[in-house]
C-alpha positions, 0 to 999 in steps of 0.5 A, spaced: 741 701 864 741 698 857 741 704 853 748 706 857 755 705 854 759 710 860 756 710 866 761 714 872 758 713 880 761 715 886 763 710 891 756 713 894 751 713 888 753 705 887 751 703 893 744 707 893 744 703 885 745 697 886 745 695 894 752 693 894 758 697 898 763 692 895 766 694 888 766 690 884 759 687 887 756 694 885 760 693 878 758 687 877 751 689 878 751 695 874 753 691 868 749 685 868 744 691 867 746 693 861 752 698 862 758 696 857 763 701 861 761 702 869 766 707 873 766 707 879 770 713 883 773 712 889 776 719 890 783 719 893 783 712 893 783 712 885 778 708 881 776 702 878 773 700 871 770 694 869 768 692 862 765 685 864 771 682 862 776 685 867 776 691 872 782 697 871 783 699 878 786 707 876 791 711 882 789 717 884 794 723 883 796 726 889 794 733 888 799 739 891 794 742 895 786 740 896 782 747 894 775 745 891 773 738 890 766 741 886 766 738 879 772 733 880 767 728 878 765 731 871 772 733 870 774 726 871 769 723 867 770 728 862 777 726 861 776 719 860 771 720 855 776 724 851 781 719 851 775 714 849 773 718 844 780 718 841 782 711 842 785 710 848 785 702 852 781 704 858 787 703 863 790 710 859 783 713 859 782 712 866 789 715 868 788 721 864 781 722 867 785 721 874 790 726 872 785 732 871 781 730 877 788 732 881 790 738 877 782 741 878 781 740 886 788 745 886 783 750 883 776 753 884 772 753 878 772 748 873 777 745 870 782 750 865 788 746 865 791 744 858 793 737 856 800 738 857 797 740 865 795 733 865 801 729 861 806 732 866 801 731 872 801 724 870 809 724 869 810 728 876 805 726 881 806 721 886 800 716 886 796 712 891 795 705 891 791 702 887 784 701 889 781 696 893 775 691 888 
């Protein structure tokens, strides 16, 4: 775990990890291991962010329909590591992984949305409330 910068576990994955089924417990662990950025997903409840300073907790866009969840969790992590990577805080990275995440569930197949897909889902989708930590 020292060696990870970004890690991303489901609400499911973070339990069998660490021990924990409390957020921030889990996030907790995971970054006293070594992680520097730990995302956890929660799926239609959001997800939460923790940096070892703060945690971010992220809405979930409700998407129009629900059609094929597969990948939702790629795409999500693709999107935030997009925004990083371009210098995005962690809040609008977490927004924009979020915003993907909805417009792939609408879809079979992987994402093939474009960024302007997702700036407009980010404008026009209601959101859940934030996630609990």
């Amino acid at each position: 775990m020292p060696y990870i910068y970004f890690l991303k576990v489901n609400e499911h994955e973070m339990e069998v990890l660490t021990g924990y089924d409390k957020v921030s417990d889990a996030a907790r662990q995971l970054y006293d291991w070594g992680v520097k950025e730990v995302l956890i997903t929660l799926g239609s409840l959001g997800s939460v962010i923790y940096d070892g300073s703060s945690f971010t907790q992220i809405p979930a866009y409700i998407p129009k329909t629900v059609v094929d969840a597969t990948g939702c969790g790629d795409t999500y992590m693709t999107g935030y590591l997009y925004k990083r990577a371009k210098g995005a805080a962690i809040e609008e990275a977490g927004c924009f992984a979020a915003a993907m995440s909805s417009l792939k569930i609408e879809k079979y197949g992987a994402f093939t949305g474009t960024g302007s897909d997702v700036l407009f889902c980010m404008e026009n989708y209601c959101t859940t409330g934030l996630p609990q930590i």
